[in-house]
N, C-alpha and C positions, 0 to 999 in steps of 0.2 A: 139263209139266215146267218150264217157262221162269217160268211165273206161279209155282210150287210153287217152284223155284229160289231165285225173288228173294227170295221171303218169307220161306224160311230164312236167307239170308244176310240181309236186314233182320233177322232176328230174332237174329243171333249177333252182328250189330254193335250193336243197342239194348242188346242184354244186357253186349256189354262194356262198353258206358258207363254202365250204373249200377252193374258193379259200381267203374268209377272212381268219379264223383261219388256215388253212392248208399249207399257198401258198408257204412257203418257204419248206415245205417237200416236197413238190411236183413240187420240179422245177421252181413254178411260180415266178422265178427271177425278178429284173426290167429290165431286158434285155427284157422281152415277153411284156414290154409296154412302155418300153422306148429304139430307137434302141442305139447301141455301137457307135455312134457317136455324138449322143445327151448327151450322159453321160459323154465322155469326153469336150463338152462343160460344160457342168454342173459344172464338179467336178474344183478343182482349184490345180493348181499345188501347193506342198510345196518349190519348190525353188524360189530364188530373184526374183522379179516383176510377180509373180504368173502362171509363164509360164512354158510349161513342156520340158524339155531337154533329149534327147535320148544319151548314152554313147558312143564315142566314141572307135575304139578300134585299130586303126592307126593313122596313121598324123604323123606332123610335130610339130604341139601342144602339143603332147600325151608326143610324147618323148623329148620334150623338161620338159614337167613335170612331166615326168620319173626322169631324168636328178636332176632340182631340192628335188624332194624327196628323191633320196641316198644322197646328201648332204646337207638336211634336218637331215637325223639320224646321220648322221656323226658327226656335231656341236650338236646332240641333247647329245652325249657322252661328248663332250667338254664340254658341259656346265653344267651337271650334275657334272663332274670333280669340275671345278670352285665351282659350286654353293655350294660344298661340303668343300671346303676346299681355300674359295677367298683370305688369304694371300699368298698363294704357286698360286694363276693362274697366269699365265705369257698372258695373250689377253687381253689386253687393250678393245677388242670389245665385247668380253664376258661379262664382267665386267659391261660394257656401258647397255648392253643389259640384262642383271639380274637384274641391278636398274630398269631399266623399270620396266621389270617384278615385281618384287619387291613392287615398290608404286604401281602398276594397281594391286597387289594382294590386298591392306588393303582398297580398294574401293567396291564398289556392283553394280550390273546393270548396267546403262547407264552408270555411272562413271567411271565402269571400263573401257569400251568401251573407253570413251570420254578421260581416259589419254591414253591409250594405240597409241590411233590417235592424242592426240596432240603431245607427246613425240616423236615419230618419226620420225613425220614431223617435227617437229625442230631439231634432231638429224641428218636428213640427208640433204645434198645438191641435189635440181634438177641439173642433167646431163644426158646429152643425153648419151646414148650406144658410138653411134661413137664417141661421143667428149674424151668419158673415154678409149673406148677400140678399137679405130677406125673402130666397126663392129657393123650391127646394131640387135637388139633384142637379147640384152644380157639376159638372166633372173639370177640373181645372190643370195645366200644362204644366209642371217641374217647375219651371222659373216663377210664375204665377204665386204656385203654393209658399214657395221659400222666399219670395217676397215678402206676402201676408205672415209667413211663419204658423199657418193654420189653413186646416182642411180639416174634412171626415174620412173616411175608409178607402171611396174609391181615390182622392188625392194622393194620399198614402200610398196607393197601389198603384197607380200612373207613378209616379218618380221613382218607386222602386223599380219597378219597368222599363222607364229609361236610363237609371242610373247602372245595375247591371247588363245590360245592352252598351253602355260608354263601357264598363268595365272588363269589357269583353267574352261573357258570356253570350251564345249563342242564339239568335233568333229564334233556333229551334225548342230551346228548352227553356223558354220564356212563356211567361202566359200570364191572363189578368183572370181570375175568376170572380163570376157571380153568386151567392151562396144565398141560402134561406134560413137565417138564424131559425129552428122550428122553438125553442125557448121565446125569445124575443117578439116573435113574429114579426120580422121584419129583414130586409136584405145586407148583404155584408159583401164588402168585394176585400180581395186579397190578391198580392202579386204570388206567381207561385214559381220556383224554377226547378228544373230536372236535372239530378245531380247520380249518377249510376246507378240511369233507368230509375231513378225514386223520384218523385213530385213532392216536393218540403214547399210550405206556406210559409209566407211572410208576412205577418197580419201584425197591423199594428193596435192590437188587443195586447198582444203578447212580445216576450223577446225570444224566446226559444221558437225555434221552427219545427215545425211536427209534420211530421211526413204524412200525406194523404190517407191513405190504412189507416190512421191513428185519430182521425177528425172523428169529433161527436156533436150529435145534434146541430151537422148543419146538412142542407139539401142542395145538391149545384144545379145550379138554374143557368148559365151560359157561361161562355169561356171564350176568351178576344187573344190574337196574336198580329202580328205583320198581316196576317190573309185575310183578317176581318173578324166577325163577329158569328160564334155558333153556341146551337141551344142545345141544352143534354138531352137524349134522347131513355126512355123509359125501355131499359132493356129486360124481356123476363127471366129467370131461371129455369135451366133446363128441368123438365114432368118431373124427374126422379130426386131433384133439389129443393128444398122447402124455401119459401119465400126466406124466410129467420135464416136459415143455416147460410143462404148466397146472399145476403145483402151486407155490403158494405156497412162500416161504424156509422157512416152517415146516411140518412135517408135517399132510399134513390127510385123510389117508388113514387114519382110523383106525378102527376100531370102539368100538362105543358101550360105555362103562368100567362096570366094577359098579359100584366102589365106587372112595373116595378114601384117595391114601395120605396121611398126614402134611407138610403143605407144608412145606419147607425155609425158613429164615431168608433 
């Protein structure tokens, strides 16, 4: 028993030292002490209001911004044209929209941000879809909008999309969000960009940009970049968390929506 003894307890103290210094050779992942669901609480999503989004890869959303991005690159030629040689452009909306671009380029951070969303939203007229095009959820292309000088939210939220994208902000910390006005009852898109690690909205409701944390009374229903189009997923709070104390200023409790209403101006 004394020989048998030692061994075992030799053997329970080797084993805990590899699983200190060994653990990750040997498998001993944090999956073996934390399960796969605890970890996705844990972890935090990188998209707007910190919540994880699965990709979509049908709908009606999809290919509507399908739709938008061929005539994304299309104006993205046009304006290269222009931007190359602006006494010979003939678009008055090009033009419009390279001065944007233009002043948000000789700015930094938040500034640039901050013209890019004020500029816009003075540059365009709220109208609704039907009032412009007698149909509703129109989503229309930069050049398009500053054409007509009128759109509603998600037009708004396309040119400010590609107008910080000309301005050299990052692909990566670009995004167009879907939202649920829960007042309104009704849908709201906003461009949103990431500016150190914070996600600040650009909504042309407003001129001040309010950081994600800070949104009230709205619900994110999907979120589109360069990769396509994804829908927010309903994540719960860890047992020990009360619904009230982990939930976001905005609603995030929601279920996954059929369909989209009509975004409001």
């Amino acid at each position: 028993m004394g020989i048998f003894g030692h061994s075992q307890t030799w053997r329970v103290i080797v084993l805990a030292w590899g699983m200190v210094w060994f653990g990750p050779a040997a498998q001993l992942t944090a999956g073996t002490l934390i399960s796969p669901g605890a970890l996705d609480l844990i972890r935090k999503s990188a998209e707007p209001f910190g919540l994880f989004a699965s990709k979509l890869s049908g709908g009606a959303l999809r290919e509507k911004w399908l739709g938008v991005e061929r005539k994304l690159d299309d104006e993205r030629v046009q304006l290269a044209l222009c931007d190359g040689d602006r006494a010979r452009c003939v678009s008055p909306a090009a033009l419009q929209f390279l001065a944007i671009v233009d002043n948000a380029r000789t700015r930094e951070g938040r500034a640039r941000l901050g013209e890019i969303n004020r500029a816009i939203n003075l540059a365009i007229r709220p109208m609704s879809d039907m009032a412009q095009y007698g149909q509703s959820d129109v989503w229309s292309s930069p050049l398009v909008t500053f054409a007509t000088g009128a759109g509603d939210c998600e037009d708004y939220a396309i040119a400010k999309f590609a107008a910080l994208r000309m301005a050299g902000v990052s692909a990566d910390d670009l995004r167009i969000v879907v939202l649920r006005d829960t007042i309104r009852g009704e849908d709201h898109a906003v461009a949103m960009a990431r500016l150190d690690d914070r996600w600040l909205t650009l909504d042309n409701r407003r001129m001040a940009m309010v950081e994600d944390a800070d949104v009230r009374n709205y619900r994110p229903l999907f979120v589109i970049d360069d990769r396509g189009v994804m829908r927010y997923e309903d994540m719960p709070p860890p047992a020990s968390v009360s619904r009230q104390e982990s939930a976001p200023a905005m609603a995030v409790n929601f279920a996954a929506p059929t369909g989209l209403t009509p975004p409001s101006n």
